[in-house]
N, C-alpha and C positions, 0 to 999 in steps of 0.2 A: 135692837132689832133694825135689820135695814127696808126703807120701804122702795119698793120694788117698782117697775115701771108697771107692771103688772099688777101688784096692789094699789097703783095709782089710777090703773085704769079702771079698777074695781070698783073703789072707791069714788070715782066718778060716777058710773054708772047706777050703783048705790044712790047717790045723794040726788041723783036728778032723772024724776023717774018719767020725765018724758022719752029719755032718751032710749034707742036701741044699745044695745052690748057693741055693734058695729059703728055705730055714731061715737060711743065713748070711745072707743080705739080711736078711732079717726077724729076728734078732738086732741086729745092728749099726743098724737101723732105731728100733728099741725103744731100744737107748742114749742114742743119740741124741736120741731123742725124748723122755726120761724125765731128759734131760739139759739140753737145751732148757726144756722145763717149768718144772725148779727154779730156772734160772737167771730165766727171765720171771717168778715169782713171789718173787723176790729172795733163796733161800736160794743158800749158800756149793754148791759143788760137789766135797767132797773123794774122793780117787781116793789109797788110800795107797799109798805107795811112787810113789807120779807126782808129785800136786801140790794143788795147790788151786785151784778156779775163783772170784772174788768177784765178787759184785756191789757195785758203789761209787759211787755218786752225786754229780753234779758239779754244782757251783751255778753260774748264770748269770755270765757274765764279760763284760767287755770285751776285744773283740780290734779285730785290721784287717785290713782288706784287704789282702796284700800286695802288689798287682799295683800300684793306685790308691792306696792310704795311708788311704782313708779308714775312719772307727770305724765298729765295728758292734756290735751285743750278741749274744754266744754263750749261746744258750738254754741254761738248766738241763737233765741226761741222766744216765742212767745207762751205766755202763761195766764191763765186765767185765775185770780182770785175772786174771793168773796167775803162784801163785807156786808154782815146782817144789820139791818134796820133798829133805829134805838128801841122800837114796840119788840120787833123779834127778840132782840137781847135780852130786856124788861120779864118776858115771860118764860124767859128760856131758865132766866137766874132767880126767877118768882117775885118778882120784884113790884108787880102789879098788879 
């Protein structure tokens, strides 16, 4: 199942019942966004007990085509990985 920004907002909303259905949007909005951000200006995104967002930079390579065979050159990019926290792993693989 994938969870959805939308079941994410839900689910806020749900769990905190102070809030309006408009404040949880605009919560989880704000995350989001403030989250995006850091990532576009290339700091690391850490969330403890989840994980770590990075940004990582990949220099230009040679690939192919695989349809056709022929070379091509893979422009230089940046890429966002993520590595889960040893608690997230832990519960992920039942381990705790």
């Amino acid at each position: 199942m994938t969870l959805t920004k939308a079941d994410l907002i839900q689910q806020v909303y749900k769990n905190h019942n102070t809030l309006t259905k408009a404040q949880a949007i605009e919560s989880v909005e704000a995350f989001l966004r403030i989250s995006k951000e850091s990532l576009i200006d290339g700091s690391d995104l850490l969330l403890s007990g989840f994980g770590k967002f990075h940004v990582k930079q990949k220099n230009a390579r040679r690939g192919r085509n695989p349809q056709t065979g022929d070379e091509l050159t893979l422009d230089a990019r940046r890429v966002v990985t993520f590595k889960p926290s040893g608690i997230l792993r832990d519960k992920i693989n039942g381990t705790s």
